[in-house]
Residue frames as a rotation matrix with the C-alpha (Angstrom) as fourth column:
UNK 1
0.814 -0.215 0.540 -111.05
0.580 0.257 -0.773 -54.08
0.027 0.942 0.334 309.16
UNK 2
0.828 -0.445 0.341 -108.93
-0.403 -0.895 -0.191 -50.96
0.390 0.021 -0.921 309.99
UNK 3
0.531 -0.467 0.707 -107.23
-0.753 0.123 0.646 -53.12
-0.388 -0.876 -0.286 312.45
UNK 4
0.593 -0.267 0.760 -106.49
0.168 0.964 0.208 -55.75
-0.788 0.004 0.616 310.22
UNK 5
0.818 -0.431 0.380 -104.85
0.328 -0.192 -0.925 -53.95
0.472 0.881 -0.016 307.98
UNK 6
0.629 -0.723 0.286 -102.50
-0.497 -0.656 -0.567 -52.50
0.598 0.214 -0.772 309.98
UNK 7
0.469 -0.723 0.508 -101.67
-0.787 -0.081 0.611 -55.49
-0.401 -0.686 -0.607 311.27
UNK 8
0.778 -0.049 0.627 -101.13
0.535 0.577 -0.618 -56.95
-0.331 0.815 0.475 308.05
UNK 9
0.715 -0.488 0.500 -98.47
0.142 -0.600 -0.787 -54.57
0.684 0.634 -0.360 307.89
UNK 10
0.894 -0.360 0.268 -96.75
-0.438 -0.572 0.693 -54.74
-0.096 -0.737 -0.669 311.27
UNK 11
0.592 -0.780 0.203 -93.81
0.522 0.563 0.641 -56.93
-0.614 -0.274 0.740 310.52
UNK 12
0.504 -0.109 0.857 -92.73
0.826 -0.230 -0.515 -54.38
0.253 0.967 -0.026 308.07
UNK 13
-0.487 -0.370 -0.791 -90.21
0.322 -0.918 0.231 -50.92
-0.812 -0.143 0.566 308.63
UNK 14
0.153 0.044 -0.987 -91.24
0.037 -0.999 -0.039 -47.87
-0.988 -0.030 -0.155 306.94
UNK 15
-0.537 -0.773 -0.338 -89.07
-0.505 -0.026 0.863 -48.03
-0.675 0.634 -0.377 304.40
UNK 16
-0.925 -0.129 0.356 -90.31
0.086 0.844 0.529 -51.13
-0.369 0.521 -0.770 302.91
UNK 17
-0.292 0.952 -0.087 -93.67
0.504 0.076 -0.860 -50.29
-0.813 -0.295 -0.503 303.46
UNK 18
0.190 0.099 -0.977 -93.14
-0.284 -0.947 -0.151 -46.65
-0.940 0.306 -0.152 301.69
UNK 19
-0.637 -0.676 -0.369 -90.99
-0.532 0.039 0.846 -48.51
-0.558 0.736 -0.384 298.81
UNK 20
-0.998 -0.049 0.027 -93.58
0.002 0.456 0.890 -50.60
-0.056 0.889 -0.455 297.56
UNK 21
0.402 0.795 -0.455 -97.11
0.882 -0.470 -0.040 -48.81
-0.246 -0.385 -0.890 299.00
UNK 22
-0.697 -0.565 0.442 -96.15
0.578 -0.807 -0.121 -45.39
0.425 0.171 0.889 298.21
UNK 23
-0.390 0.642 0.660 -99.47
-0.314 -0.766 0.560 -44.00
0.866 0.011 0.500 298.49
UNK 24
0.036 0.336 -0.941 -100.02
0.781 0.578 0.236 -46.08
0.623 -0.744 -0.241 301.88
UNK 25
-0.301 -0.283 -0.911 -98.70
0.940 -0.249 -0.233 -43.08
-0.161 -0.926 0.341 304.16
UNK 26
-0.980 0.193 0.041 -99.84
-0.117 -0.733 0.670 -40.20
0.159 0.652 0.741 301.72
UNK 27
-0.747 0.625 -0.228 -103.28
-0.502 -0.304 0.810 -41.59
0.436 0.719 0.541 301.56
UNK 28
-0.152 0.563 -0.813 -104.34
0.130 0.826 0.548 -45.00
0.980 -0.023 -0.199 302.71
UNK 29
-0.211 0.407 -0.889 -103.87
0.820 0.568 0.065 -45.01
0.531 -0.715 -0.454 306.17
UNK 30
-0.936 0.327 -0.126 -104.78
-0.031 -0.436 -0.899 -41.29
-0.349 -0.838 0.418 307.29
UNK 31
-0.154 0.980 -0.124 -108.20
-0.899 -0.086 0.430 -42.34
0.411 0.177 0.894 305.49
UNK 32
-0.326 0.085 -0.942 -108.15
0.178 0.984 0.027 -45.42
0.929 -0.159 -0.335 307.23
UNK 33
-0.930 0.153 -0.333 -108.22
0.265 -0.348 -0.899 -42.85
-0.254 -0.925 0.283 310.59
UNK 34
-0.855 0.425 -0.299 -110.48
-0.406 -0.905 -0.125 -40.85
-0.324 0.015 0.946 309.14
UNK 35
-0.360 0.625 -0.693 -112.81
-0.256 0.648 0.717 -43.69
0.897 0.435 -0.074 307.92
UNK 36
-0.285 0.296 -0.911 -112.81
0.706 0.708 0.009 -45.40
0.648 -0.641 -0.411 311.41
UNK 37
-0.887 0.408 -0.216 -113.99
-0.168 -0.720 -0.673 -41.62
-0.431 -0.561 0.707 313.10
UNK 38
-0.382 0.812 -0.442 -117.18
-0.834 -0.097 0.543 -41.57
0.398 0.576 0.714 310.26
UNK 39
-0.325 0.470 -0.821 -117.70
-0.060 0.856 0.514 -44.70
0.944 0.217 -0.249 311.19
UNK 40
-0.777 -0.185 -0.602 -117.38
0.629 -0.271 -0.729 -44.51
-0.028 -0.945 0.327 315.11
UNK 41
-0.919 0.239 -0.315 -120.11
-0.119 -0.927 -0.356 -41.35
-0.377 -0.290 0.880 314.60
UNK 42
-0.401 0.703 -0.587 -122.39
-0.463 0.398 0.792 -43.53
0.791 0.589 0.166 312.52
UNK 43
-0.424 0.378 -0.823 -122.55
0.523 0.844 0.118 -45.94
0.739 -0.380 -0.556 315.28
UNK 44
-0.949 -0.111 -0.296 -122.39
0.307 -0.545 -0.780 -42.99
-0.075 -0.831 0.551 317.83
UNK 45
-0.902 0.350 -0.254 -125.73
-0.414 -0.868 0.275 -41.28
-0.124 0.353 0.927 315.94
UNK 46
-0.840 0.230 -0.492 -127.54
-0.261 0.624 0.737 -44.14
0.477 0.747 -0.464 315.33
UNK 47
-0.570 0.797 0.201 -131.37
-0.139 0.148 -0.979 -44.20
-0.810 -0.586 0.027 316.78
UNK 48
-0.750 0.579 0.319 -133.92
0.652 0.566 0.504 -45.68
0.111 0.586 -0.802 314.97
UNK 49
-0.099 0.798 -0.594 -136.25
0.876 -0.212 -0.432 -43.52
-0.471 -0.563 -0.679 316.66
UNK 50
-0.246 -0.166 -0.955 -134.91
-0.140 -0.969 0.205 -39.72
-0.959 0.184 0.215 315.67
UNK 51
0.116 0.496 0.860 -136.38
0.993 -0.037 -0.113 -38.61
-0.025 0.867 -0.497 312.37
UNK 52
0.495 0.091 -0.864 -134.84
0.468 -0.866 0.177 -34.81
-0.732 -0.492 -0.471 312.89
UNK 53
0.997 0.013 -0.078 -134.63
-0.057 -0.563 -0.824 -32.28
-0.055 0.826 -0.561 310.12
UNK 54
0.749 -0.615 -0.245 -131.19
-0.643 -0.764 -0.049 -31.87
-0.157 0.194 -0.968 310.79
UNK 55
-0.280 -0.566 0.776 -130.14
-0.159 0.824 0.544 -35.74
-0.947 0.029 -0.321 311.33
UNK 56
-0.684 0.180 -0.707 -129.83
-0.554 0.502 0.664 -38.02
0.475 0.846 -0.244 308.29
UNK 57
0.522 0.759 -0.390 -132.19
-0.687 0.644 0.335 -40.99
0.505 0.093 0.858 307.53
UNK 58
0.322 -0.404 0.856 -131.32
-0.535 0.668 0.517 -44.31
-0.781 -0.625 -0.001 308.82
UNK 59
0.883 -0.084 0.462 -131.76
0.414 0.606 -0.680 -45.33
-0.223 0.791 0.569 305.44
UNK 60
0.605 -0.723 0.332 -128.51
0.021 -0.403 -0.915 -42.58
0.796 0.561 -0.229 304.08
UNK 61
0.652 -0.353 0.671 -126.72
-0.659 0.172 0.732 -43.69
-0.374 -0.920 -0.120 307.64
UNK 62
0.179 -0.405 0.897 -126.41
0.431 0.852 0.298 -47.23
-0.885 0.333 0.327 306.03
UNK 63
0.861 -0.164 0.481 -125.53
0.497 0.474 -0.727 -46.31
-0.109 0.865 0.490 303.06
UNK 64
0.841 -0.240 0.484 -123.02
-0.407 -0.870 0.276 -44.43
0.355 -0.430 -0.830 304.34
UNK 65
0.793 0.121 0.597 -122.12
-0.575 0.474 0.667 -46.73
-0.202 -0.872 0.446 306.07
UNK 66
0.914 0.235 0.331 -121.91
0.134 0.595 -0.792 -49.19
-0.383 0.769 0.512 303.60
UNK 67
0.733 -0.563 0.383 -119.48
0.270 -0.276 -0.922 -46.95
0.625 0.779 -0.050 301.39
UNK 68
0.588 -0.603 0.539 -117.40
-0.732 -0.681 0.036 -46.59
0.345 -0.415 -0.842 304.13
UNK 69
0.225 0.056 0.973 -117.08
-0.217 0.976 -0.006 -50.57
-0.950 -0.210 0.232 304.52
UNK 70
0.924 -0.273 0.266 -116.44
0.353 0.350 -0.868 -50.82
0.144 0.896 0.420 300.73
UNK 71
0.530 -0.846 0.054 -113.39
-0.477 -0.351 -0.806 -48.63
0.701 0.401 -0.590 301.21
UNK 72
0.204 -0.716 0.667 -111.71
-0.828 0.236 0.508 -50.22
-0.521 -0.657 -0.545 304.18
UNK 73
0.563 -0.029 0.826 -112.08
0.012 1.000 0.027 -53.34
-0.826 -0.005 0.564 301.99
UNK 74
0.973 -0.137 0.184 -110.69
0.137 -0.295 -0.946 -51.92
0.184 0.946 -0.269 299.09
UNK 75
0.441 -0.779 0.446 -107.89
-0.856 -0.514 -0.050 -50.70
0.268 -0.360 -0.894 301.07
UNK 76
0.106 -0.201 0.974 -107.30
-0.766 0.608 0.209 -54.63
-0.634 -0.768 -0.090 302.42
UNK 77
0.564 -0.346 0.750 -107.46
0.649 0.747 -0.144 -56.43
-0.510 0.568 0.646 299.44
UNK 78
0.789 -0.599 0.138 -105.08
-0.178 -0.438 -0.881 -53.66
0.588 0.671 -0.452 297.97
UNK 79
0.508 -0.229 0.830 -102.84
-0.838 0.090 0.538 -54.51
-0.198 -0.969 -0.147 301.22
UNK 80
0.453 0.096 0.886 -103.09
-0.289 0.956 0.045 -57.96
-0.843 -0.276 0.461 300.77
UNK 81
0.935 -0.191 0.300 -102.72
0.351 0.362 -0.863 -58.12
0.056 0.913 0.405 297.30
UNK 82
0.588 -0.759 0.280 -98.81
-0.496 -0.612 -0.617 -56.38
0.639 0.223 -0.736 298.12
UNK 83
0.613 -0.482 0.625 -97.58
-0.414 0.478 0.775 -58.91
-0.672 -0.734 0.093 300.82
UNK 84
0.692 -0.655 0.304 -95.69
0.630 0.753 0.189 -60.67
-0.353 0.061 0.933 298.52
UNK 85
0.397 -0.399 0.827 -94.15
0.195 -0.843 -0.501 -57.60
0.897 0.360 -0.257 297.28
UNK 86
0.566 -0.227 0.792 -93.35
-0.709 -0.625 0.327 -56.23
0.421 -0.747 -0.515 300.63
UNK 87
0.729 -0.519 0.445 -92.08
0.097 0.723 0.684 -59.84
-0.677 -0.456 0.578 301.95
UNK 88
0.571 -0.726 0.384 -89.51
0.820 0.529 -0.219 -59.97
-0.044 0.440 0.897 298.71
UNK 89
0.105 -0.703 0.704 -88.09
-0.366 -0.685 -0.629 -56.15
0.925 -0.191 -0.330 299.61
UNK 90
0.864 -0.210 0.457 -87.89
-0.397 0.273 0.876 -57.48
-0.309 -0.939 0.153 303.29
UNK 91
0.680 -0.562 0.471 -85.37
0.335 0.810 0.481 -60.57
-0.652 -0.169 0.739 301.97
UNK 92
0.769 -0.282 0.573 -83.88
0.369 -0.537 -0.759 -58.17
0.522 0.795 -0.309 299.32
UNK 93
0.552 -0.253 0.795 -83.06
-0.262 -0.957 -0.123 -55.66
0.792 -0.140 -0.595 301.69
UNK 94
0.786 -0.457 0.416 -81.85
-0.215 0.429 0.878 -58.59
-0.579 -0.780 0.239 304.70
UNK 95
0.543 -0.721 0.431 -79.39
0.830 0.538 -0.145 -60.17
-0.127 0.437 0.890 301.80
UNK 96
0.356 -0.450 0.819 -78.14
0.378 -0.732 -0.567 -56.62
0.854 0.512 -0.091 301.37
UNK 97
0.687 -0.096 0.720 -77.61
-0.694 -0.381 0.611 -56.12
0.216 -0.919 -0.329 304.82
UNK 98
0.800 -0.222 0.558 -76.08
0.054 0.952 0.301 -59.52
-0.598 -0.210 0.774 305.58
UNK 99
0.820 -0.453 0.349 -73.66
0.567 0.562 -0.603 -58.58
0.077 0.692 0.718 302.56
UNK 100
0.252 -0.671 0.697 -72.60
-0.189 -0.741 -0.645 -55.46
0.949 0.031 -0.314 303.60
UNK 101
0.850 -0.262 0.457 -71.84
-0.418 0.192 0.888 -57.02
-0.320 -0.946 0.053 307.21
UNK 102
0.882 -0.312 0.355 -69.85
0.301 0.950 0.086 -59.51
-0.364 0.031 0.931 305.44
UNK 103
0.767 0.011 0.641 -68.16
0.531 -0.570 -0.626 -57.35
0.359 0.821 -0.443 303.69
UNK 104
0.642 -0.188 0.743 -66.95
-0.630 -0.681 0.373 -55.26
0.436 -0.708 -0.556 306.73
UNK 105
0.847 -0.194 0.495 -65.94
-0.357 0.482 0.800 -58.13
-0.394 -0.854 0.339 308.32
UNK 106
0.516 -0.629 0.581 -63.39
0.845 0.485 -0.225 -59.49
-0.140 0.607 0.782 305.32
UNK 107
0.334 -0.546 0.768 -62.31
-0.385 -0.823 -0.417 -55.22
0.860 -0.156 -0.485 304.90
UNK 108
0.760 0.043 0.648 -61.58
-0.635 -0.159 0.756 -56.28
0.136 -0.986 -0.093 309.03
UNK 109
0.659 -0.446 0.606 -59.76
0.235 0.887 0.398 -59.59
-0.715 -0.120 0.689 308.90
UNK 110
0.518 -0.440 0.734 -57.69
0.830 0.052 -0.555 -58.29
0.206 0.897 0.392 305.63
UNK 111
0.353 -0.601 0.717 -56.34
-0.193 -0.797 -0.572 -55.08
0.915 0.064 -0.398 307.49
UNK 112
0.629 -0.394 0.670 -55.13
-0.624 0.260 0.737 -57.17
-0.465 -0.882 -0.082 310.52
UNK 113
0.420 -0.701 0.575 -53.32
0.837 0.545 0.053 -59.82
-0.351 0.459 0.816 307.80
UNK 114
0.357 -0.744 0.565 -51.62
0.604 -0.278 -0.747 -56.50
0.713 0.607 0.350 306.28
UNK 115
0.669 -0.307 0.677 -51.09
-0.696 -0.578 0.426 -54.96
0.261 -0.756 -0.600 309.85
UNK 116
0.696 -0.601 0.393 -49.36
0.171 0.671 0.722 -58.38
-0.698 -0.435 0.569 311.35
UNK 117
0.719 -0.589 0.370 -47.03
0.693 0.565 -0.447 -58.05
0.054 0.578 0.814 307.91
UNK 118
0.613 -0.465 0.639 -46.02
-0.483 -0.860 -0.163 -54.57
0.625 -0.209 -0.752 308.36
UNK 119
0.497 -0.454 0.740 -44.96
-0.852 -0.092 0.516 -55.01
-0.166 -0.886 -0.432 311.89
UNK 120
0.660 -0.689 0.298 -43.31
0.359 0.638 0.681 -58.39
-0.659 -0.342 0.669 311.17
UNK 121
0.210 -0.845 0.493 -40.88
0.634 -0.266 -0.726 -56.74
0.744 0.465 0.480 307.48
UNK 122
0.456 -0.337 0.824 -40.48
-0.274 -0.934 -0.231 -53.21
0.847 -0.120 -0.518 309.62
UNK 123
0.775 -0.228 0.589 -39.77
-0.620 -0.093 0.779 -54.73
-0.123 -0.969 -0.213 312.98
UNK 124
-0.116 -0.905 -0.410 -36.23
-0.817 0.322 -0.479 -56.09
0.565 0.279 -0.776 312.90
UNK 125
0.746 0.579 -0.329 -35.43
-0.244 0.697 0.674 -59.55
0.619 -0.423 0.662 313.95
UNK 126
0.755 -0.416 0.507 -33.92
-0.555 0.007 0.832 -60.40
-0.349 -0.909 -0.226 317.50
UNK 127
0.300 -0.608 -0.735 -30.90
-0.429 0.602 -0.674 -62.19
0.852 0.517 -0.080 316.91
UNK 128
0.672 0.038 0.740 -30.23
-0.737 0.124 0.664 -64.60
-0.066 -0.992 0.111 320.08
């Protein structure tokens, strides 16, 4: 689950991610690390057999477990439930990009049409 979130998120920069997830880098995904260690040590611990004072039950393992499987889902359908958000700052933020190229390029093409006039009023014509 851990994994699918975060690659429910890979076509994304930072930015975008941060602009409409705020609490994604703040929150979600170092509990997403820190979920998939707890969880990793559940499986790691896990013996049907051991009944030691100092281990949990199998029975407060799984639920453990459990609640550690409710949040990663929680976290994924909160994910999920932002793709379209995150996809319409993606095409936001390309049309803003795409405008300020354009942009550059007409500031470019407009100081070569008032460079060519200069040099043709200032340079004198040849008389032949």
């Amino acid at each position: 689950m851990r994994q699918k979130i975060i690659n429910a998120l890979e076509t994304y920069d930072n930015i975008c991610i941060t602009s409409v997830i705020p609490e994604y880098y703040q929150t979600i995904r170092p509990n997403l690390e820190q979920i998939n260690s707890e969880i990793a040590k559940i499986r790691e611990d896990k013996d049907i057999g051991k009944d030691d004072s100092e281990n949990t039950t199998l029975i407060d393992q799984i639920d453990v477990y459990k609640e550690k499987l409710e949040m990663l889902l929680t976290y994924h359908k909160t994910i999920i439930a932002k793709l379209p958000a995150l996809e319409q700052y993606k095409n936001k933020e390309a049309k803003k990009d795409f405008r300020q190229h354009i942009i550059t390029f007409l500031i470019g093409v407009i100081m070569t049409v008032i460079g060519a006039i200069i040099v043709y009023l200032i340079i004198p014509k040849s008389s032949t």
